[in-house]
N, C-alpha and C positions, 0 to 999 in steps of 0.2 A: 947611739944615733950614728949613721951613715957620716963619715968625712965630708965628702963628698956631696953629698945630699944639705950639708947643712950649711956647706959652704957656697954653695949653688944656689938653694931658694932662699936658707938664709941671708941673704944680702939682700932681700928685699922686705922679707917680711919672719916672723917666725918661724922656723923649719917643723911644722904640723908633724908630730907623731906622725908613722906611717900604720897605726894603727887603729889612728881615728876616723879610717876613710876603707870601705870594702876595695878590692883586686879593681873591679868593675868601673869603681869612681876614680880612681889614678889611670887606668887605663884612658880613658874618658878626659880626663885632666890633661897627661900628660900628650896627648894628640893634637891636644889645642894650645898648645903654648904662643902658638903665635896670637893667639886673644884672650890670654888668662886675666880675669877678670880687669878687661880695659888695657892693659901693657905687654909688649911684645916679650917674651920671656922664652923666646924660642933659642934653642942650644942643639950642634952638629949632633949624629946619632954617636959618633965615639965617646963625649960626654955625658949623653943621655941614658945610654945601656947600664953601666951601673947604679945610677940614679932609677931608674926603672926596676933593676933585678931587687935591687933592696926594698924600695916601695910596696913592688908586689910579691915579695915572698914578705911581710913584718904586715901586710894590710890586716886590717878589722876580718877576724873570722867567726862561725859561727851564726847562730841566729839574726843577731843585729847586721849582720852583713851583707843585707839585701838592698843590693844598687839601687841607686836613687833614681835612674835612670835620666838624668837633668841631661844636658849638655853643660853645663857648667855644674857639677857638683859644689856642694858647700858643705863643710862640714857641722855649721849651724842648723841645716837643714835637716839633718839625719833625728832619727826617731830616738837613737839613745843620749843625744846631745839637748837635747827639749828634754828628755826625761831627768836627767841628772843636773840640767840646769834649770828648773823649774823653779825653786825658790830664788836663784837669783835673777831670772825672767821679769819677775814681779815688781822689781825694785830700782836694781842696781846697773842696768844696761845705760842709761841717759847718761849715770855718773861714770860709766866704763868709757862714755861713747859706741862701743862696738861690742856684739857678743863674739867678735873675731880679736877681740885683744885681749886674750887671751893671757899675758901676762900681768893682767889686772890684777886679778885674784891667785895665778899660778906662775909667781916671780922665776921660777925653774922651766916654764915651760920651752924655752929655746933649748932646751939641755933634753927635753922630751920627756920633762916630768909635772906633773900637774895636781900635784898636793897643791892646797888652799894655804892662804897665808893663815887663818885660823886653826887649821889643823894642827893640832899637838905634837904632831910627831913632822910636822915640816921640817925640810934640811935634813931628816932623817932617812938614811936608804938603806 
C-alpha cells in the first residue's frame, strides 16, 4: 500500500485497497473530495498526484471493473462485493454495523489485506 495514500485517507477512515474500486470510480471519488461522503476531504493537487497515480495504476481491472457510474461511488455497491459478501449479507451486517467496516471480519484490512478472521491461513502472506 501507497505511504502516502495510507497516511492521507487513512486518517479517517480505512485506506480501501486500491483495487476494490475500477480507474473510473477513483477518478469520480477523487474529483469530489470536497463532499466525500458528507466531509471535506479536499487536498492541494501537489498531494493529490501521487495519491491519484497509485490509485489508478493498482484500481479493480478486468471484467468486474465496470464503473458504477454513481457520483459518489461505493465500494459496497459494486457487483463483485455483493457477490463475495453474500453469505455475510444475510446475517452479520447489524452486528458489523456497517458493510463499510471492513475490519470487522478482515482485522488486516488497513494493511490492504482482507483474509477473514476464520480463514486458516490468516496472518499468513
Amino acid at each position: 500500500m501507497d505511504p502516502a495514500y495510507a497516511a492521507e485517507c487513512g486518517s479517517c477512515h480505512v485506506p480501501y485497497a486500491a483495487g476494490l474500486l475500477p480507474a473510473e470510480d477513483w477518478k469520480t471519488l477523487l474529483k469530489g473530495l470536497a463532499k466525500h461522503f458528507g466531509s471535506d476531504a479536499s487536498m492541494d493537487d501537489k498531494d493529490l498526484a501521487p495519491i491519484r497515480l497509485y490509485l489508478l495504476k493498482n484500481a479493480r481491472k478486468g471484467p468486474s471493473a465496470a464503473p458504477s457510474g454513481a457520483s459518489e461511488p461505493r465500494i459496497t455497491a459494486t457487483s463483485w462485493f455483493k457477490a463475495t459478501h453474500r453469505d455475510a449479507a444475510r446475517g452479520h451486517w447489524p452486528e458489523h454495523k456497517s458493510a463499510a467496516n471492513c475490519e470487522a471480519c478482515h482485522p488486516s484490512a488497513k494493511d490492504g489485506r482482507y483474509r477473514e478472521l476464520s480463514d486458516p491461513l490468516y496472518g499468513i502472506d
